[in-house]
Biopython code that builds the backbone (N, CA, C, O; Angstrom):
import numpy as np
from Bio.PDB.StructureBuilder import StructureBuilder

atoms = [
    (1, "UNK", "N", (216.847, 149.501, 133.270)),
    (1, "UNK", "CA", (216.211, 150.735, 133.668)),
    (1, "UNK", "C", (216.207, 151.763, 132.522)),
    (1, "UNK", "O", (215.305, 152.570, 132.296)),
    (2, "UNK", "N", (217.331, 151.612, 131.846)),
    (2, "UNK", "CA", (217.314, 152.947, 130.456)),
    (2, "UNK", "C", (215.566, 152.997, 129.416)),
    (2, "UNK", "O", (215.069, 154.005, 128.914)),
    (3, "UNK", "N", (215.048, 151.685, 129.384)),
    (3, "UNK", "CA", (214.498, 151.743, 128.406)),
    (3, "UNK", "C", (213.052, 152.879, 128.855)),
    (3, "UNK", "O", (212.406, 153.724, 128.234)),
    (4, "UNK", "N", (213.017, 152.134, 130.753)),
    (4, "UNK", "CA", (212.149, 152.652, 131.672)),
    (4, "UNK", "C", (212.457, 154.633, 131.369)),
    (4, "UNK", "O", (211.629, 155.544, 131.374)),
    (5, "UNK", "N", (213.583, 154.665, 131.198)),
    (5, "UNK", "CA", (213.875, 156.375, 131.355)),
    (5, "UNK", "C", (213.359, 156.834, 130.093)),
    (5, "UNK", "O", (212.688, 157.861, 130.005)),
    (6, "UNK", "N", (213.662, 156.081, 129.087)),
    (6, "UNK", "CA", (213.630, 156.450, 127.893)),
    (6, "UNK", "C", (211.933, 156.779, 127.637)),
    (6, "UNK", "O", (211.615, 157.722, 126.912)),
    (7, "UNK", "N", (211.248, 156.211, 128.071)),
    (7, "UNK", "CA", (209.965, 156.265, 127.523)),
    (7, "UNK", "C", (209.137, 156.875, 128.696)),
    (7, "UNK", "O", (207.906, 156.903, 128.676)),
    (8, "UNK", "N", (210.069, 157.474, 129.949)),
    (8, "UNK", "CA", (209.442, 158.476, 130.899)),
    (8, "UNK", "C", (209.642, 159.445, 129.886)),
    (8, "UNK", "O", (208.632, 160.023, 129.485)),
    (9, "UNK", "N", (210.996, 159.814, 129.270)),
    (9, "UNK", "CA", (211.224, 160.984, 129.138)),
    (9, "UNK", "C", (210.446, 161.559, 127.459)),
    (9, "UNK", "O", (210.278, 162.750, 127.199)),
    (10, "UNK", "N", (210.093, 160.487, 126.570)),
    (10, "UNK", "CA", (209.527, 160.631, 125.593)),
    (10, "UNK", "C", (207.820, 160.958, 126.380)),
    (10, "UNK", "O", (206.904, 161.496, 125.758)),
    (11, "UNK", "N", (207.749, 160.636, 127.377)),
    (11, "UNK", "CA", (205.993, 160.939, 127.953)),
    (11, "UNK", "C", (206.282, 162.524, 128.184)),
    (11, "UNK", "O", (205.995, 163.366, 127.333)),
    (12, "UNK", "N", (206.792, 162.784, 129.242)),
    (12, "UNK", "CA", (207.581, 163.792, 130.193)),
    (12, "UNK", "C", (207.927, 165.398, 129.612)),
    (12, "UNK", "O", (207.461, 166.496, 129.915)),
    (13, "UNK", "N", (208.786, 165.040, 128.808)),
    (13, "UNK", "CA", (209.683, 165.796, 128.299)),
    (13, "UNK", "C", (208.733, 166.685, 127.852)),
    (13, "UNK", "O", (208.456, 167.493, 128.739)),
    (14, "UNK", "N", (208.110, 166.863, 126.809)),
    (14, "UNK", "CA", (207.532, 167.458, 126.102)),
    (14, "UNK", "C", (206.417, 168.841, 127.396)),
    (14, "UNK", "O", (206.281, 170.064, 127.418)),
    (15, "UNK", "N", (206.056, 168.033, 127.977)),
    (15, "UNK", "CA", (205.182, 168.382, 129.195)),
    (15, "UNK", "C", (205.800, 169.156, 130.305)),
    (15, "UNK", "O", (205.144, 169.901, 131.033)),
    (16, "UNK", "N", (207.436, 168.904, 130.443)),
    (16, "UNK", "CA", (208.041, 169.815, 131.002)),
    (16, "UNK", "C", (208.022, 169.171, 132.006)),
    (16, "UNK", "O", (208.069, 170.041, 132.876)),
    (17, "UNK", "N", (207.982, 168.158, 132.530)),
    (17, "UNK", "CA", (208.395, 166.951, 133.406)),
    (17, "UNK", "C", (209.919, 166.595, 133.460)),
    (17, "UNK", "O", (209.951, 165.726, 134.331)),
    (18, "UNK", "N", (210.635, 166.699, 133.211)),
    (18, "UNK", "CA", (211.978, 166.353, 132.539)),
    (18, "UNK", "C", (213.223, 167.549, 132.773)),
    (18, "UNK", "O", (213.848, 168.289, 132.013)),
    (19, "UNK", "N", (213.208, 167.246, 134.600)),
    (19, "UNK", "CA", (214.220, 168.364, 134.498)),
    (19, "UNK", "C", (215.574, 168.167, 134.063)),
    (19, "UNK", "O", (216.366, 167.224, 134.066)),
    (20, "UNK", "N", (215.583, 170.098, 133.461)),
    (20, "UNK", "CA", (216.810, 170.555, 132.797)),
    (20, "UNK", "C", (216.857, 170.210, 131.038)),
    (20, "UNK", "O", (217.717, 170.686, 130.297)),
    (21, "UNK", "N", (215.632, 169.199, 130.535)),
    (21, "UNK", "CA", (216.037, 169.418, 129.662)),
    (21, "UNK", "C", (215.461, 170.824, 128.955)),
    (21, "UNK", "O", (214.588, 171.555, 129.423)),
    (22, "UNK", "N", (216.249, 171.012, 127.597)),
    (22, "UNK", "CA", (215.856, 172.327, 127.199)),
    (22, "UNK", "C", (214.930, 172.208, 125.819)),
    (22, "UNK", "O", (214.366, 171.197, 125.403)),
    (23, "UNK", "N", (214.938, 173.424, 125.285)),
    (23, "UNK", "CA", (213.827, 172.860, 123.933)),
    (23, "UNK", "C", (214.601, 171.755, 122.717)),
    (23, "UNK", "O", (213.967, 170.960, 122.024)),
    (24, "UNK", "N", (215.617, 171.888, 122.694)),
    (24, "UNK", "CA", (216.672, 171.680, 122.052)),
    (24, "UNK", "C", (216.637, 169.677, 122.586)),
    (24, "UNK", "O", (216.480, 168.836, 121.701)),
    (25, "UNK", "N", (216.746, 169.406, 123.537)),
    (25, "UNK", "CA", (216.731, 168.208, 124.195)),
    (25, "UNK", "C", (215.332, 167.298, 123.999)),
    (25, "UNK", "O", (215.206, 166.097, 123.763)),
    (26, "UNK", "N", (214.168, 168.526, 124.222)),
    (26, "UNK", "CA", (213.231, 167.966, 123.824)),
    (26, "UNK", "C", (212.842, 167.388, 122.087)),
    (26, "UNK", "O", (212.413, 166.277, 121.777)),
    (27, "UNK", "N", (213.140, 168.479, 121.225)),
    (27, "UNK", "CA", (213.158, 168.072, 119.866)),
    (27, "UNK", "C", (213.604, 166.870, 119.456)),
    (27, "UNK", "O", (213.123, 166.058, 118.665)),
    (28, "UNK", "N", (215.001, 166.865, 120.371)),
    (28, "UNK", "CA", (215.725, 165.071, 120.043)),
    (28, "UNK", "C", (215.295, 164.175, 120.231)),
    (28, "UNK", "O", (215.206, 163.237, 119.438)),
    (29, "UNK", "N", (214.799, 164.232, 121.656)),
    (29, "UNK", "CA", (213.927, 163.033, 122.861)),
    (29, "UNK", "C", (212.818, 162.313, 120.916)),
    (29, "UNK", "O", (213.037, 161.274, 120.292)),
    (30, "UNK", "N", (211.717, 163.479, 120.590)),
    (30, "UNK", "CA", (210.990, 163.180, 119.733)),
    (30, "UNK", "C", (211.646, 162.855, 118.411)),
    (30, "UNK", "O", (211.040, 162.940, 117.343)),
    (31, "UNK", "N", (212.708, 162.538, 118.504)),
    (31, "UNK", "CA", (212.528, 161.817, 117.134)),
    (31, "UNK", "C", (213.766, 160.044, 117.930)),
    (31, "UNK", "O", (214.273, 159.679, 118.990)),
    (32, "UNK", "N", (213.631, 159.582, 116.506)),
    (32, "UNK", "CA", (214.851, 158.207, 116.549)),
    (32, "UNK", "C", (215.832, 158.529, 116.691)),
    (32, "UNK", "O", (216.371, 159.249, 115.850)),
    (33, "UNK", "N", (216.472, 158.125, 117.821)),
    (33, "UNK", "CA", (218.198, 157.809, 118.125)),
    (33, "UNK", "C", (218.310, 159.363, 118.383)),
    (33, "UNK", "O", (217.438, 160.232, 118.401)),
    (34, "UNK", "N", (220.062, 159.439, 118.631)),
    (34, "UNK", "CA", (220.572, 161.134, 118.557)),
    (34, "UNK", "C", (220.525, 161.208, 119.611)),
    (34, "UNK", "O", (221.502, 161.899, 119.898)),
    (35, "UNK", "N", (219.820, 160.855, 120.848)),
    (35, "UNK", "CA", (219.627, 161.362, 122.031)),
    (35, "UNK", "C", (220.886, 162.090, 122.722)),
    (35, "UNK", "O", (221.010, 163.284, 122.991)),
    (36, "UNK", "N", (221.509, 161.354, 122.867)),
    (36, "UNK", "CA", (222.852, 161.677, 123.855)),
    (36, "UNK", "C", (223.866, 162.316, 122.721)),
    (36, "UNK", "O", (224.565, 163.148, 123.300)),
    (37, "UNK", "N", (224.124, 162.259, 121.664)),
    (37, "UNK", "CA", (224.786, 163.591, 120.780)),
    (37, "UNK", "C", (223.973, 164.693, 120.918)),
    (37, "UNK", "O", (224.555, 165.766, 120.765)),
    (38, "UNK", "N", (223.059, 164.729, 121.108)),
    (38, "UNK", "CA", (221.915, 166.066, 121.081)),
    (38, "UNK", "C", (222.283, 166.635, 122.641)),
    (38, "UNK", "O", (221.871, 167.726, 123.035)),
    (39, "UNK", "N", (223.110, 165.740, 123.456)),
    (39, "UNK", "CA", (223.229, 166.066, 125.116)),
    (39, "UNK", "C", (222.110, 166.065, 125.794)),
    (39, "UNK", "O", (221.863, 167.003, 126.551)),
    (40, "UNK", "N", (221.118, 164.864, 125.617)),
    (40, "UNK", "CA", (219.584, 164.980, 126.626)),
    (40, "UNK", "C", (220.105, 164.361, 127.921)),
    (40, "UNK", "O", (221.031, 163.551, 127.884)),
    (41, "UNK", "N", (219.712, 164.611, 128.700)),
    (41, "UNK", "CA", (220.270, 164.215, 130.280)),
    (41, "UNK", "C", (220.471, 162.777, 130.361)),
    (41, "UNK", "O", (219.780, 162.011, 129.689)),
    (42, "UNK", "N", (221.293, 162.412, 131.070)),
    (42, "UNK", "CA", (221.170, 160.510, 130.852)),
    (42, "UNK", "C", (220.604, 160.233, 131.770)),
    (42, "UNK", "O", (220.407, 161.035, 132.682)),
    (43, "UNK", "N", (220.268, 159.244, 131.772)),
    (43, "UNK", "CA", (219.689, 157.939, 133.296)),
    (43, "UNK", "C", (220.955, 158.107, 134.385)),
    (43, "UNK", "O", (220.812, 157.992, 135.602)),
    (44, "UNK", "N", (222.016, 158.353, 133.819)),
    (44, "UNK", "CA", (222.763, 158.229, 134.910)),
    (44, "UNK", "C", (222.949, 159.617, 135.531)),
    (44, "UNK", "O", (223.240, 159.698, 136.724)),
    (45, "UNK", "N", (222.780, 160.814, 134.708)),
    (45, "UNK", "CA", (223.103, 162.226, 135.437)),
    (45, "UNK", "C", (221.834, 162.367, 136.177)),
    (45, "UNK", "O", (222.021, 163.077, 137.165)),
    (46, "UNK", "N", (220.435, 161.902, 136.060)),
    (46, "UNK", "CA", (219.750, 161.436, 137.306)),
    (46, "UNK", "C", (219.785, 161.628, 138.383)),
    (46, "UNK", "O", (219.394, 162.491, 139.169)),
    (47, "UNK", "N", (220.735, 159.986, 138.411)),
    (47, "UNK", "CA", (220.691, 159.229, 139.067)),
    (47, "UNK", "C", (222.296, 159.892, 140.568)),
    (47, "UNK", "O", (222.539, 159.776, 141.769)),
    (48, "UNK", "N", (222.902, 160.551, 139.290)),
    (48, "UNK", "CA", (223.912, 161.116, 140.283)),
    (48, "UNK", "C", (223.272, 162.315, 141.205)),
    (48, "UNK", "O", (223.691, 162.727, 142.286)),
    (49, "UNK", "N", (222.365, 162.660, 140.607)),
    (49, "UNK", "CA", (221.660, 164.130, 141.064)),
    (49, "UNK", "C", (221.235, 163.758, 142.617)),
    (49, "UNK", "O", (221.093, 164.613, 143.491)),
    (50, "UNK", "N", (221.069, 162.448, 142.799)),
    (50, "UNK", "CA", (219.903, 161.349, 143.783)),
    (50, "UNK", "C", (218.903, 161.645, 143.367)),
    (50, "UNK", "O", (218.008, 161.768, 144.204)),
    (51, "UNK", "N", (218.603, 161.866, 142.110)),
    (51, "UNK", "CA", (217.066, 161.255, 141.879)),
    (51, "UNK", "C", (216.633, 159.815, 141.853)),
    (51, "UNK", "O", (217.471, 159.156, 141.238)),
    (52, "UNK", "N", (215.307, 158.845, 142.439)),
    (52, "UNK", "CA", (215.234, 157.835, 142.336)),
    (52, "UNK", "C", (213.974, 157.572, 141.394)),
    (52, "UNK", "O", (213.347, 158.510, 140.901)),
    (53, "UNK", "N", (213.625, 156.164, 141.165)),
    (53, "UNK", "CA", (213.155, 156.102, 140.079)),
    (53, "UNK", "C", (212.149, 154.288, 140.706)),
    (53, "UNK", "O", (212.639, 153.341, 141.322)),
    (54, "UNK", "N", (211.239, 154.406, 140.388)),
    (54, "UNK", "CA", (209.983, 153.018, 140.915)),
    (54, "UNK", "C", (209.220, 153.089, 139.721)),
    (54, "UNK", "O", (208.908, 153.927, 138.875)),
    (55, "UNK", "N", (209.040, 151.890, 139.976)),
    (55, "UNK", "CA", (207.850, 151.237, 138.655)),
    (55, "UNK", "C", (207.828, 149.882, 138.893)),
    (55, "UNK", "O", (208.561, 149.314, 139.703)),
    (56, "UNK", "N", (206.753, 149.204, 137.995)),
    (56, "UNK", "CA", (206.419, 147.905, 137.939)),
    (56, "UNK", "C", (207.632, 146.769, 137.938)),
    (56, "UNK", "O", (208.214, 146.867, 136.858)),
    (57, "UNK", "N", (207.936, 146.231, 138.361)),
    (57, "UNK", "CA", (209.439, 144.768, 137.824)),
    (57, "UNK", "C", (209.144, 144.694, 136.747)),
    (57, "UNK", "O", (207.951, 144.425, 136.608)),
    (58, "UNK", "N", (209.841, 144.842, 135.606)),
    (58, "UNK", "CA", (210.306, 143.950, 134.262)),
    (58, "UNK", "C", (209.491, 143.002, 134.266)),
    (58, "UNK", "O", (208.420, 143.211, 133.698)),
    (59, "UNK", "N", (209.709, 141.730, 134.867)),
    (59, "UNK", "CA", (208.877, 140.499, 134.481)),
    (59, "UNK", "C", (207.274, 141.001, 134.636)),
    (59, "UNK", "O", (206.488, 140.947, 133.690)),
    (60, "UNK", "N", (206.911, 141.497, 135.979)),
    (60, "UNK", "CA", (205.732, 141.831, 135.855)),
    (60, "UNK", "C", (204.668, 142.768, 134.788)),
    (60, "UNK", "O", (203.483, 142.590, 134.505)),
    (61, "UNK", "N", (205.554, 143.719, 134.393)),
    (61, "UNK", "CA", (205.231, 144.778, 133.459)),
    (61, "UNK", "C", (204.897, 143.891, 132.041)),
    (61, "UNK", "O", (203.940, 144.094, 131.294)),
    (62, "UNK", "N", (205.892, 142.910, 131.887)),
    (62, "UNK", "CA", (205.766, 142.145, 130.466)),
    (62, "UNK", "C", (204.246, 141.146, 130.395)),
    (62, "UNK", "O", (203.627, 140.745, 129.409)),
    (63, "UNK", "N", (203.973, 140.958, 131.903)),
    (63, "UNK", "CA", (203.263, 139.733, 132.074)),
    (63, "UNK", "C", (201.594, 140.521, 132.140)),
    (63, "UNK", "O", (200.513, 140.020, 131.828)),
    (64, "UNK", "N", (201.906, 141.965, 132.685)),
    (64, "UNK", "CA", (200.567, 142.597, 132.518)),
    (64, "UNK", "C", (200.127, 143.312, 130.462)),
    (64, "UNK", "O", (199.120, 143.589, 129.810)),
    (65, "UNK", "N", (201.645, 143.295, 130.253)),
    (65, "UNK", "CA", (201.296, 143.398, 128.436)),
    (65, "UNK", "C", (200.639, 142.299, 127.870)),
    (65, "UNK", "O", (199.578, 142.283, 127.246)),
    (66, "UNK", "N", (201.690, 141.023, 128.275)),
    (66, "UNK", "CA", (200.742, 140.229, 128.093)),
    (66, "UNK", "C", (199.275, 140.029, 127.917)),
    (66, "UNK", "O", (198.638, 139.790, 126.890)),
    (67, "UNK", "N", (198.928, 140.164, 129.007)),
    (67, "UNK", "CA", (197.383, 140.068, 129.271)),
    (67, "UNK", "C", (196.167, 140.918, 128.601)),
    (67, "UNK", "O", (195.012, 140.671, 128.254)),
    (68, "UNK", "N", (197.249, 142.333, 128.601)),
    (68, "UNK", "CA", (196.439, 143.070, 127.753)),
    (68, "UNK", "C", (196.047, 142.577, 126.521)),
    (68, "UNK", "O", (194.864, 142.314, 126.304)),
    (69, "UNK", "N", (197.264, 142.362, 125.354)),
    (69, "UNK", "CA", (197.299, 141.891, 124.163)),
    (69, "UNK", "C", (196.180, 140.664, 123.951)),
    (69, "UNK", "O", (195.245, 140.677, 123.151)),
    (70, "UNK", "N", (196.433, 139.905, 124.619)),
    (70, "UNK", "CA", (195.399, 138.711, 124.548)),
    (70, "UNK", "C", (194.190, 138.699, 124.809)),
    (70, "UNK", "O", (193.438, 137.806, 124.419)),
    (71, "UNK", "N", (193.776, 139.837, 125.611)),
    (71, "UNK", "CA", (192.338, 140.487, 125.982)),
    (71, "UNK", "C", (191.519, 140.815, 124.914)),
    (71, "UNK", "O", (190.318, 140.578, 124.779)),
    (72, "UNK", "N", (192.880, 141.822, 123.591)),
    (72, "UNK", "CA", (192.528, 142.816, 122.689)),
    (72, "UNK", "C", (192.113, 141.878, 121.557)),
    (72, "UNK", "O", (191.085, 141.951, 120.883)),
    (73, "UNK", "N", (193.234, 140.863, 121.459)),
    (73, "UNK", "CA", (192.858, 139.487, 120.413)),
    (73, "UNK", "C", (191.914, 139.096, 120.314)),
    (73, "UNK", "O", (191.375, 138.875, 119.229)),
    (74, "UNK", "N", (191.264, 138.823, 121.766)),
    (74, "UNK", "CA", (189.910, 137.992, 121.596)),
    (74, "UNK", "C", (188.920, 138.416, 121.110)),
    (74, "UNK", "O", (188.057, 137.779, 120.506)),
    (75, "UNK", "N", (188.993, 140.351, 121.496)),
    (75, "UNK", "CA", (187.759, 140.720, 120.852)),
    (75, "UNK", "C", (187.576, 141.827, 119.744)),
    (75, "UNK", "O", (186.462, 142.048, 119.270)),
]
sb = StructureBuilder()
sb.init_structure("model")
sb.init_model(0)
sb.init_chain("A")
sb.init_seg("    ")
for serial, (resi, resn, name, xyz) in enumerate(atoms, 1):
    if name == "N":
        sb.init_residue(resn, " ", resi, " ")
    sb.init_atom(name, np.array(xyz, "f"), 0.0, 1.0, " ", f" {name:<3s}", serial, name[0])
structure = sb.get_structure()
């Protein structure tokens, strides 16, 4: 699920989707690594909040990249 958070919050964040983080959280989110020394909210302070979280299954998500990629190949 982290990677799923990770790349909500790189969409999100910036947009102000991303509660609690601050400007400071956001700057980090945008660059490599640092995240959690920078103190950006985790997947798990979330998750303690009861926030919940849906999306595609893993296998399925990989299997619709799939398809894309091979779509893009052909043409």
């Amino acid at each position: 699920m982290r990677p799923v958070y990770e790349e909500h919050a790189k969409m999100f964040a910036p947009l102000g989707f991303l509660p609690g983080a601050t400007p400071a959280h956001i700057e980090a989110i945008g660059k490599r690594g640092g995240w959690y020394e920078a103190g950006v909210p985790t997947l798990e302070s979330y998750i303690d909040t009861g926030a919940w979280f849906a999306g595609t299954p893993q296998a399925r998500m990989l299997e619709q990249f799939q398809w894309v990629s091979e779509a893009v190949m052909r043409h």
